[in-house]
C-alpha positions as CSV (number, residue, x, y, z in Angstrom):
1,X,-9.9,-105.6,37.6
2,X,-11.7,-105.1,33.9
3,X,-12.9,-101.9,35.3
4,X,-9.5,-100.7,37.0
5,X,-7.3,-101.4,33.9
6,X,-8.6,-98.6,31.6
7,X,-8.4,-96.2,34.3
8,X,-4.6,-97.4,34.8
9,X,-3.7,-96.9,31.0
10,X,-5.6,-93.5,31.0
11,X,-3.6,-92.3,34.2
12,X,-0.2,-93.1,32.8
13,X,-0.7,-91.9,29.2
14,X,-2.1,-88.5,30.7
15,X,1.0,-88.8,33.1
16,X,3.2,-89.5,30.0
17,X,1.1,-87.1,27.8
18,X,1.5,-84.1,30.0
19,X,5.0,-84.5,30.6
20,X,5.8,-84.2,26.7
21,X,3.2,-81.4,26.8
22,X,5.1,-79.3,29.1
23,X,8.4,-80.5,27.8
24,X,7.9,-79.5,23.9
25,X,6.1,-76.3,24.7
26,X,8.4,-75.6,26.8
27,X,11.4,-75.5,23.8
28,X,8.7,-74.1,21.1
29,X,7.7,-71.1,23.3
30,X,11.1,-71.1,25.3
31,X,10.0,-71.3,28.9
32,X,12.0,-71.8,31.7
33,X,15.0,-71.5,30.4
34,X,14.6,-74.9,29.0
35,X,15.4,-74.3,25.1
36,X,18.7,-73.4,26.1
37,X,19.1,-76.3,28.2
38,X,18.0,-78.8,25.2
39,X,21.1,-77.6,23.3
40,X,20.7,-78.9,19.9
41,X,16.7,-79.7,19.6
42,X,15.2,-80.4,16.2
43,X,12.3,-78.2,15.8
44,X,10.1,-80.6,13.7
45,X,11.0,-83.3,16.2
46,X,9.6,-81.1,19.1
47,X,6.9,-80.0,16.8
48,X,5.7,-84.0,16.2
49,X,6.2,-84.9,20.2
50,X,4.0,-81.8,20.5
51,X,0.8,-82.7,18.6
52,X,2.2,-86.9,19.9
53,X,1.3,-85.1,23.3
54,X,-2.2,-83.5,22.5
55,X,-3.4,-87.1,20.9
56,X,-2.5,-89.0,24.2
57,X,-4.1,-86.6,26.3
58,X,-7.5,-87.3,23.9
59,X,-6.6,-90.9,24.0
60,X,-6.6,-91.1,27.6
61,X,-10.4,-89.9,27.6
62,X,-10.8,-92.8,25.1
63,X,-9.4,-95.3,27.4
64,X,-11.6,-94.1,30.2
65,X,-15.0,-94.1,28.0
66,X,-14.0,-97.1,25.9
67,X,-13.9,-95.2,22.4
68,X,-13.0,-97.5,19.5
69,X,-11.3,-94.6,17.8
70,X,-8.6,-94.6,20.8
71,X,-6.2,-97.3,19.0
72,X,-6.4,-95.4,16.1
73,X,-5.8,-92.1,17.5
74,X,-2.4,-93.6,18.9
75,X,-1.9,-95.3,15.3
76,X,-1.7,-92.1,14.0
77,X,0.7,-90.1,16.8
78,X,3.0,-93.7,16.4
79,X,2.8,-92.9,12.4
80,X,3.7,-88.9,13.3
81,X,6.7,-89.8,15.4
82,X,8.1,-92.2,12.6
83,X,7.6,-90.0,10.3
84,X,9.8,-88.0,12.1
85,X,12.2,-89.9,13.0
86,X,12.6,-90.6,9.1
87,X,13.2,-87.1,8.9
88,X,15.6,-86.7,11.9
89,X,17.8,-89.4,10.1
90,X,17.7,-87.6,6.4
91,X,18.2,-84.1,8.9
92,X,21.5,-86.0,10.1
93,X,22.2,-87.6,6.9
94,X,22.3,-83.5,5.1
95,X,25.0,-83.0,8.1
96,X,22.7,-80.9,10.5
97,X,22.9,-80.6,14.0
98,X,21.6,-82.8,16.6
99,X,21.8,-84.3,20.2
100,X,23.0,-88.1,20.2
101,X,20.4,-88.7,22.5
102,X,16.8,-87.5,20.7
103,X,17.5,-90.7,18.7
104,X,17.0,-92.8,21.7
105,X,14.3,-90.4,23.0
106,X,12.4,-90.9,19.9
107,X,13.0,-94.8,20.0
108,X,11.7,-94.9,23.2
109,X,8.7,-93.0,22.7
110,X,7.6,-94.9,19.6
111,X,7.5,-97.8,21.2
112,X,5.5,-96.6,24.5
113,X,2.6,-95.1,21.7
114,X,3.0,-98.5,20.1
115,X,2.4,-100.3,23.3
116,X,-0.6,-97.9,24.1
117,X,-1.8,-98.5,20.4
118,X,-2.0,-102.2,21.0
119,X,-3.5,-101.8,24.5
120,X,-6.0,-100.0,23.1
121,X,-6.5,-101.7,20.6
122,X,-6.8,-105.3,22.7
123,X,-8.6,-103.9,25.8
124,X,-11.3,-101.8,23.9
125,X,-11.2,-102.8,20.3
126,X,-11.4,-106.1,19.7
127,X,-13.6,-106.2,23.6
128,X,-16.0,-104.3,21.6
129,X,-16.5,-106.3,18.6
């Protein structure tokens, strides 16, 4: 089971990573019609789900191979996205345009990095030590 669990984590956060991936360039580069779709997206916010997306995928290989630097990695995407939410809020605050819903979106994927960041950081961290 000790062997199974990092392959678990690494398979859902490439799963989860490669969804955002394909999502966020998908409104940066407009493909598939998807842009339009979106309806009111807030460029930086794409932007930081982006780069969230290329850190999970580089996490994942640090669950697999049990790199200490994995927690960290998804410290630092979890740090990103509240960064951005900060910004999302001060972008509503200054009356610009958003969907209701990338406030829950972000909410949400805060907290899954979180989760990931303490996994990581129990399962390969503190394991390590």
């Amino acid at each position: 089971m000790k062997k199974a669990l990092p392959y678990l984590l690494a398979t859902i956060l490439t799963g989860f990573g490669l969804l955002t991936l394909f999502l966020s360039s998908s409104v940066i580069f407009d493909l598939f019609g998807i842009r339009a779709k979106e309806g009111n997206y807030v460029l930086f916010i794409v932007w930081s789900n982006f780069i969230s997306s290329i850190l999970y995928l580089i996490a994942s290989y640090g669950f697999v191979t049990s790199k200490r630097w994995t927690a960290k990695l998804l410290g630092v995407s979890t740090i990103i996205l509240i960064t951005a939410l900060i910004g999302l809020f001060y972008h509503i605050n200054s009356g610009g345009i958003y969907e209701t819903k990338t406030i829950g979106a972000m909410i949400f994927r805060i907290s899954v990095t979180m989760v990931f960041a303490a996994l990581a950081y129990f399962t390969i961290t503190k394991r390590n030590n």
